[in-house]
N, C-alpha and C positions, 0 to 999 in steps of 0.2 A: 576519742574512740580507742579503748586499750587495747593493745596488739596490733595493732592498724598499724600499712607500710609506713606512714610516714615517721611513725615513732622510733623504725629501725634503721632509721636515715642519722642516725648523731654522732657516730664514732667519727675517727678525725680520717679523712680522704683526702689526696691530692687530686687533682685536678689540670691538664692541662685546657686552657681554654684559648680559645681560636679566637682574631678579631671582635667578628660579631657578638659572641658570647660576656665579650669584657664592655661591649657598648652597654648592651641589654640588660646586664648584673648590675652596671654600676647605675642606671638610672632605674631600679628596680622593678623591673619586668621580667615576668616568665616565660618564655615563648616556646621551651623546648626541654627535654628531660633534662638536660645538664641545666639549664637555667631555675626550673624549678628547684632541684636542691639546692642550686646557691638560694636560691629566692627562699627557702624554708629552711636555712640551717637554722641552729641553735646558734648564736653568735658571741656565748660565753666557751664555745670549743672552735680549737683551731681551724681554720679553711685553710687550706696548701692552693696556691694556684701559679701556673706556669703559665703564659701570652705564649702564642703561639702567632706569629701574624709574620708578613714581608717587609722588607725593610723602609717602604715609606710607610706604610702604615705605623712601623715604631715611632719614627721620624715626624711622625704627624702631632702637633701639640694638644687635639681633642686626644689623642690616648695617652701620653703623660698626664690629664686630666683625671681619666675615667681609670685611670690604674692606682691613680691618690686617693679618687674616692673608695675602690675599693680597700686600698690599706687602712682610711679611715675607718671603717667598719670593723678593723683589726683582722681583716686577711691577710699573710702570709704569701708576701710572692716569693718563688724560686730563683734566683739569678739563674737567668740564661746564660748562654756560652754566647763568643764571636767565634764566628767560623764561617768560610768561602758555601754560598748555599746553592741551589742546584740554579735559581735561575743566574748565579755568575757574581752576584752581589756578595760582599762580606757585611755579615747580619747578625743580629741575634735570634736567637734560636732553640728552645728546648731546656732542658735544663742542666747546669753546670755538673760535671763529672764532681768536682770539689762538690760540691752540693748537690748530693743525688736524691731526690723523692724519697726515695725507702728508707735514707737517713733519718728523716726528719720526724 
């Protein structure tokens, strides 16, 4: 359908995505507006994405999993920083000052 939203969905966005969102992406399900555009990018134009999650959730080996499949797809993760986080833990977190979103 020409001019239709979904066709103005292709330029290149970052993205930071929380937990759940990086479960739901990587085994390809749409559950929510950020999952629908990963679920419909063009996947010959870059995807920027930043994990956003707690430190066992990093630490957990299903998301070094589900963060591979997403690179396999040729998305573009952001290195996160380590830094002391609010609940007390030193984590990763956000995205690297050396590597800032708007860089890229």
């Amino acid at each position: 359908m020409a001019g239709s939203s979904d066709e103005n969905c292709s330029g290149c966005i970052p993205l930071v995505v929380r937990s759940p969102s990086v479960a739901i992406s990587s085994q390809g399900f749409a559950l929510s507006v950020q999952t629908c555009v990963i679920r419909a990018w063009d996947v010959s134009k870059p995807l920027l994405f930043c994990p956003a999650m707690n430190t066992l959730m990093w630490e957990h080996p299903i998301t070094a999993r589900q963060v591979g499949q997403l690179k396999e797809l040729g998305y573009v993760e952001i290195p996160c920083v380590v830094k002391k986080l609010v609940c007390g833990d030193e984590g990763r977190w956000w995205a690297s000052p050396a590597n800032p979103i708007s860089a890229r």
